[in-house]
C-alpha positions in Angstrom: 26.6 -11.2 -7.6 26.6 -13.8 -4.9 28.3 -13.1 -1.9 31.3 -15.4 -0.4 30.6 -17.3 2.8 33.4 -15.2 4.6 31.3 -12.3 3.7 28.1 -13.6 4.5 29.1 -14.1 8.2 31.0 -10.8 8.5 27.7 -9.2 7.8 25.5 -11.6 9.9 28.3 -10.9 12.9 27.6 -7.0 12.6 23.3 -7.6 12.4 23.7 -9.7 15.4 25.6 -6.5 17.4 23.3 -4.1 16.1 20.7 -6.0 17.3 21.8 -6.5 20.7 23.0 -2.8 20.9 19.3 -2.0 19.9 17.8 -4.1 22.8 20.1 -2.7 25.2 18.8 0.6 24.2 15.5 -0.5 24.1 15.3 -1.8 27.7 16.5 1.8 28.8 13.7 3.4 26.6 10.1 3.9 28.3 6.9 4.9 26.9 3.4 5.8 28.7 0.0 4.2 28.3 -2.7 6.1 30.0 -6.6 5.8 30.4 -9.0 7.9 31.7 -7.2 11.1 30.6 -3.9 10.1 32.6 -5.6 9.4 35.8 -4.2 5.3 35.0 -1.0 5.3 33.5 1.3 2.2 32.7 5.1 2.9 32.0 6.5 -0.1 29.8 10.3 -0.4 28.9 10.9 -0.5 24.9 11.1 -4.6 25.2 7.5 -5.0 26.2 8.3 -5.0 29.8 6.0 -3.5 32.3 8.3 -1.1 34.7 5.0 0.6 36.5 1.8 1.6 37.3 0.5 4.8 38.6 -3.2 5.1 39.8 -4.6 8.7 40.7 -6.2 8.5 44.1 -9.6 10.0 42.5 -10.0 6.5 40.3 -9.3 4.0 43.7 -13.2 3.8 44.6 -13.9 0.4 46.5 -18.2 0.4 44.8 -16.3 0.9 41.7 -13.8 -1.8 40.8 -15.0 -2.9 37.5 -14.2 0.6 36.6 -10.8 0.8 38.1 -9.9 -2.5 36.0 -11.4 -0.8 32.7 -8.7 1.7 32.9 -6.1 -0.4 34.2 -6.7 -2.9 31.2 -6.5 0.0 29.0 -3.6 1.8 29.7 -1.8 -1.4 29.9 -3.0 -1.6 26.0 -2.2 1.6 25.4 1.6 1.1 26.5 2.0 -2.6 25.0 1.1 -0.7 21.7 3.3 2.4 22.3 6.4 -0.1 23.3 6.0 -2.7 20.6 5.6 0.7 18.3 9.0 2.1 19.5 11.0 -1.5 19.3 9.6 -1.6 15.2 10.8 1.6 14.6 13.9 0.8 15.9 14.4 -2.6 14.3 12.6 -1.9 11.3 16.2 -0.6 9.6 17.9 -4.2 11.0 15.0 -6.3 9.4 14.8 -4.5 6.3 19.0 -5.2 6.0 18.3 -8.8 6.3 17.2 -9.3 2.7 20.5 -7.9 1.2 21.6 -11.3 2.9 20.1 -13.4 1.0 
């Protein structure tokens, strides 16, 4: 049974405002990335966005740099991952809705 085009864009209308309810939500949302058992830790928002960085004083050794960017570049990993985790589970039930559309 094929849907009319009246219907079509009712139901495109209401995936369009869940979708932007979910990204508001998602920019309020944080998740942690951490390296070197939390002594680096990188706080991302739920749309990818980087909100902070903490660095424990122990890790900030000038004859050690390369290390200090290890764990940087690794927590930053770790909380890219975590936050493009978090925005798939919640738009996982909008994209999954998108094939009734069609």
């Amino acid at each position: 049974m094929k849907m009319n085009m009246n219907e079509l864009m009712k139901q495109a209308q209401m995936m369009q405002s869940k979708m932007a309810k979910i990204q508001d939500e998602l920019a309020a949302e944080t998740v942690e990335g951490n390296a070197g058992g939390g002594m680096v830790r990188a706080i991302f928002n739920g749309q990818g966005d980087i909100v902070s960085i903490h660095l424990e004083k122990e890790v900030v050794t000038p004859d050690d740099v390369e290390m200090l960017e290890d764990l940087i570049s690794a927590a930053v990993g770790d909380g890219l991952r975590k936050s493009k985790a978090l925005a798939s589970d919640r738009m996982g039930p909008i994209a999954g809705g998108l094939g009734g559309l069609f």
